[in-house]
N, C-alpha and C positions, 0 to 999 in steps of 0.2 A: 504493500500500500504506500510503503515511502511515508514523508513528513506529514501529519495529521494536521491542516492547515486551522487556524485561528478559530474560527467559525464552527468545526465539527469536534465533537467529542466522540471517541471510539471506543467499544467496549459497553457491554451489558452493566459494566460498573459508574459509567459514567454518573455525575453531581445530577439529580435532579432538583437540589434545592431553591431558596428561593432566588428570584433576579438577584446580580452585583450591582441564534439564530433562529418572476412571479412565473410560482408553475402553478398556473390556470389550468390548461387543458390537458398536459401532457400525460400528466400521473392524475386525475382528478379520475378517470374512469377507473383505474389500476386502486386503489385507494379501499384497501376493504372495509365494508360497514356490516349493521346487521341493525333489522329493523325492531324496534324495543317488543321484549317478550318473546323473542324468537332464538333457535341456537342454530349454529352452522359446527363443521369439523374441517379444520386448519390442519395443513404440516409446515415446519417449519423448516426454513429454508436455512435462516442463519443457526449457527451455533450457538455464539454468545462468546466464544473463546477470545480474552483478549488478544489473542496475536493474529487474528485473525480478518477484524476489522469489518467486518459484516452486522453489526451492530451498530448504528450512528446515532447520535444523541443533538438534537441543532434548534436552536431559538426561532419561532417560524409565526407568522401571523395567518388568519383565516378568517375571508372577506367575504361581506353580502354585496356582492356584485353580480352585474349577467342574470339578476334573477335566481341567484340560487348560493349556497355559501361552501362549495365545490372549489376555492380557487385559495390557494396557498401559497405564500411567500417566506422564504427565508428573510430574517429578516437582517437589518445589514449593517448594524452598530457592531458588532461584535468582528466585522473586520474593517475598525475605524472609522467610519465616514457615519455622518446623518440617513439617521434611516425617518424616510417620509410618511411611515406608517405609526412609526411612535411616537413623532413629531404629531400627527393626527390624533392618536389615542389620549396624549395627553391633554389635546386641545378640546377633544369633543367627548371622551372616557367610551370609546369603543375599539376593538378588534386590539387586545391586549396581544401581543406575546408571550407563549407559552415555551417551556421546554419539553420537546416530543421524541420518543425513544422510537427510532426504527428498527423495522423487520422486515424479513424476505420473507413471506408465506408464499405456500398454495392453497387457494378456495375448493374446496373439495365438491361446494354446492353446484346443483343440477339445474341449468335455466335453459332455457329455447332462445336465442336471441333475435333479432329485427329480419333476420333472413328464414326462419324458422330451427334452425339445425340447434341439437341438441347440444348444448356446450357445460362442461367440466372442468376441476381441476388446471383453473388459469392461476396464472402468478402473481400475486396482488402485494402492495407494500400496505404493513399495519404497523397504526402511528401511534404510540401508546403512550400518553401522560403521567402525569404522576401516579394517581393509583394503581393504575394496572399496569404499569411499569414496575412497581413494584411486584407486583403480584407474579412478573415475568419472573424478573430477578430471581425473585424464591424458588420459580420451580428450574431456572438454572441453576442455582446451586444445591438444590436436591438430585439433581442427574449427575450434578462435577461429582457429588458424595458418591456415585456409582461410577465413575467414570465415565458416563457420557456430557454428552452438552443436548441444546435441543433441535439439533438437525436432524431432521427425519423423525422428530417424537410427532403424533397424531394427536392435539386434543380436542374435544367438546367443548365450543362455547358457547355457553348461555347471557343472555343481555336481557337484565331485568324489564319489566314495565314502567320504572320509574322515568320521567320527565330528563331528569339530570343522571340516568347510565350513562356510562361509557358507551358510544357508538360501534366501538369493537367487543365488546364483550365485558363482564367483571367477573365471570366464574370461567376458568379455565380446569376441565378434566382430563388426567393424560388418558390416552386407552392404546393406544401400540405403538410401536419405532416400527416404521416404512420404511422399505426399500426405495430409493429414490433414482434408481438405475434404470425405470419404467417410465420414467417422464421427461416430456420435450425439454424443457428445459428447468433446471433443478439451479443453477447457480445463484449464488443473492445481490442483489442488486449492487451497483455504482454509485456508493451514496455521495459520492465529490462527485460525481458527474448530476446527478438528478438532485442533490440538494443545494449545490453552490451556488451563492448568495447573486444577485441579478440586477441591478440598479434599473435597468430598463425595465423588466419586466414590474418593474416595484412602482417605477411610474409610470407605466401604462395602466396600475389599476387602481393608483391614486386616481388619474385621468377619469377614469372610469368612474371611480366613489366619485370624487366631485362633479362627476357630467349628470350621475344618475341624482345626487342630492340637490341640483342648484347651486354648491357652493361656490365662491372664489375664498382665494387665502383667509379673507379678512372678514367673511360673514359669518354673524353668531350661528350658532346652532343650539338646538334641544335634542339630547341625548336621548330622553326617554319617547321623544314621537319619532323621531326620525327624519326631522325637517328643520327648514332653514327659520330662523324667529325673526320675522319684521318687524 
């Protein structure tokens, strides 16, 4: 992986405490969810093993733009420069920065997609926050205590009915280690290639917040409607 630049943290051990890192479309379909009260069955693509580097940890903001809140950005203080997104949350207390733990899965779930053909087991990145980053954690280092890591483990996830679960899941059950010698493609993602930080992309969705809000730099806003206050 070579030097682990400013912006990513590498490794399942990575800090997710608290603050001291625009992919809109690319990875937005790729992006696993699960709709509340429902469970899907996951394999896991990364290990976790720190030398491994398949695990990224990066400060990222997540935007009501385009009609829908599918568009994500690293954000881009953490490799010096003003980032235009914090600059905004500060000003208007929206689209905060989080720290999000990555993973290379496979969706194991069965869908028909827009052409009819039955489709399975596609490669999805799951972006895991604090809680259930944690939650990962643990069942990595219950596998390290056996010698494995969680490549290739299979678990059950359930996402409660509650308003504020996790979109990925908060109960994770292992049930078997998969051979991954059966699937197209089993490697774990590029996270310096698909997480690193974008200044254009970051204001093309400022452009966007502001074109869809009415705002310019200097117009008040109200946080809690959603509009500009004349």
């Amino acid at each position: 992986m070579g030097d682990t630049p400013s912006w990513l943290q590498s490794g399942i051990d990575a800090d997710l405490g608290a603050e001291s890192a625009g992919r809109s479309s690319d990875t937005a379909n790729n992006r696993f969810w699960m709709p509340k009260g429902e469970s899907r069955k996951i394999i896991f693509l990364s290990s976790g093993a720190a030398d491994t580097g398949d695990v990224a940890t990066v400060f990222e903001h997540q935007l009501n733009i385009y009609k829908n809140w599918r568009n994500w950005n690293t954000c881009l203080e953490p490799t010096g420069v003003e980032c235009p997104i914090c600059k905004f949350q500060k000003e208007h207390n929206q689209f905060k920065r989080y720290k999000g733990m990555f993973f290379s899965i496979i969706d194991t779930t069965e869908f028909t997609d827009k052409s009819g053909n039955t489709r399975k087991n596609l490669k999805k990145i799951l972006c895991a926050k604090r809680g259930t980053a944690e939650i990962l954690k643990r069942k990595y280092l219950s596998r390290f205590e056996s010698d494995e890591t969680l490549r290739g483990a299979m678990f059950k996830v359930y996402r409660t009915p509650d308003d504020k679960s996790p979109s990925v899941g908060e109960d994770f059950e292992f049930i078997k280690t998969v051979d991954l010698a059966g699937f197209e493609d089993s490697e774990p993602h590029n996270w310096e290639e698909i997480l690193r930080p974008d200044p254009e992309a970051v204001n093309r969705s400022m452009t966007q917040l502001r074109t869809e809000r009415g705002l310019d730099d200097d117009s008040p806003f109200d946080s809690d409607s959603g509009k500009v206050v004349y």
